[in-house]
C-alpha positions as CSV (number, residue, x, y, z in Angstrom):
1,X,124.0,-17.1,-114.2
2,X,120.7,-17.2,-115.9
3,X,118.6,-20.2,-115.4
4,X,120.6,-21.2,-111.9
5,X,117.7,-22.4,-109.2
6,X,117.8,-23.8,-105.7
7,X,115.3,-25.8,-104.9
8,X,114.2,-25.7,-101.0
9,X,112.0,-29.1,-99.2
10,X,110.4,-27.5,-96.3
11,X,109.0,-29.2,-94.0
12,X,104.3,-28.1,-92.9
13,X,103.7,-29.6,-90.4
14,X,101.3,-32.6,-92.1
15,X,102.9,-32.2,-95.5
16,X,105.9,-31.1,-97.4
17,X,106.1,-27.8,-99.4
18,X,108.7,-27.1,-102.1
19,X,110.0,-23.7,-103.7
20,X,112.1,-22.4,-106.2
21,X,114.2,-19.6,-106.4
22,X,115.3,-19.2,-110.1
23,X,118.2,-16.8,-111.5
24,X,115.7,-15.2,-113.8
25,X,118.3,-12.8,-116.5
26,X,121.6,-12.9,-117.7
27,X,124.0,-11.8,-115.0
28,X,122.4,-13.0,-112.5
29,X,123.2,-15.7,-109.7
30,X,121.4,-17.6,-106.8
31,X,122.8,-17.4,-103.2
32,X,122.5,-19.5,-100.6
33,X,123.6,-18.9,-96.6
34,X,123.0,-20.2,-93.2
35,X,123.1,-18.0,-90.4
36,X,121.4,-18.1,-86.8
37,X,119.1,-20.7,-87.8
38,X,117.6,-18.9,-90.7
39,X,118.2,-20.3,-94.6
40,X,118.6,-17.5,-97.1
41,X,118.1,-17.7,-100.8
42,X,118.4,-14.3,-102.6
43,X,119.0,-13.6,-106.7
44,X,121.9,-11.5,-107.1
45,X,122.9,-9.4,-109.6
46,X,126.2,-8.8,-111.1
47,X,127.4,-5.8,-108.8
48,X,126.2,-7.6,-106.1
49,X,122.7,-6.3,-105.3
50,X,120.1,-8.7,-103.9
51,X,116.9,-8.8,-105.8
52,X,114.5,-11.1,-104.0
53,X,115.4,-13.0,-100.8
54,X,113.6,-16.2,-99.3
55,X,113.8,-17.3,-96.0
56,X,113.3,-20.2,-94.3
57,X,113.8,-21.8,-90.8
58,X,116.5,-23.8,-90.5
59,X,115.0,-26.9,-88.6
60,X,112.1,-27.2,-91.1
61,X,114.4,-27.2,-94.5
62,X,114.6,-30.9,-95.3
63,X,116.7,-30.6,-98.7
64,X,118.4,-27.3,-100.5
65,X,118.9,-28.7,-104.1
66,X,121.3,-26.0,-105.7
67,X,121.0,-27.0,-109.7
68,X,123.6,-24.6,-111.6
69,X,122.8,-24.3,-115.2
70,X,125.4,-25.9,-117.6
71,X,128.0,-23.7,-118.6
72,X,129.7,-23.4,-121.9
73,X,132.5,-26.0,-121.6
74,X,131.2,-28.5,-119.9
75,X,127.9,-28.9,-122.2
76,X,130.8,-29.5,-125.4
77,X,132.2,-32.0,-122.7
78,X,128.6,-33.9,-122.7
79,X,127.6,-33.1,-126.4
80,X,131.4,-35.1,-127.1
81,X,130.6,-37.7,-124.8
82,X,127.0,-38.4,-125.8
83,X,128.1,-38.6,-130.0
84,X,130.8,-40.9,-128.9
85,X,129.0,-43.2,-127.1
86,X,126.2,-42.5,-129.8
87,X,129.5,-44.0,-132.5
88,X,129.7,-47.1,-130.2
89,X,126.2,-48.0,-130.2
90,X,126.4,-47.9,-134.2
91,X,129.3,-50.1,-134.6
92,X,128.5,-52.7,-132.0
């Protein structure tokens, strides 16, 4: 879905290093896998065809942060919760 991103901590040596691989139209999804000590993180379209693929070695990932983007339903979920609490704070 648009707007999905992982975020991946990698580890340089002396420092840290952090990228970003966004879901950047509509349709489209971020991926993540493990396999034979490699970290993958390819956009994907709808029918299944991978865009742009980053990889990583899998000792030196210190975090994968996968941050989906709010769907629909559950942003009416928050938006309800937030003006009811929002109705609490008024009366009390």
């Amino acid at each position: 879905m648009k707007g999905d991103r992982v975020e991946i901590v990698v580890d340089a040596g002396d420092s840290t290093r952090t990228y970003e691989v966004v879901a950047t139209r509509a349709g489209r999804r971020v991926e993540t896998a493990v396999r034979r000590g490699v970290v993958e993180v390819s956009e994907v379209t709808r029918s299944g065809t991978v865009v742009r693929t980053a990889r990583f070695m899998a000792t030196r990932v210190l975090a994968l942060v996968e941050q989906p983007v709010p769907r629909d339903d559950e942003r009416a979920e928050e938006q309800a919760q937030e003006r009811a609490a929002g109705a609490r704070a008024a009366q009390g």
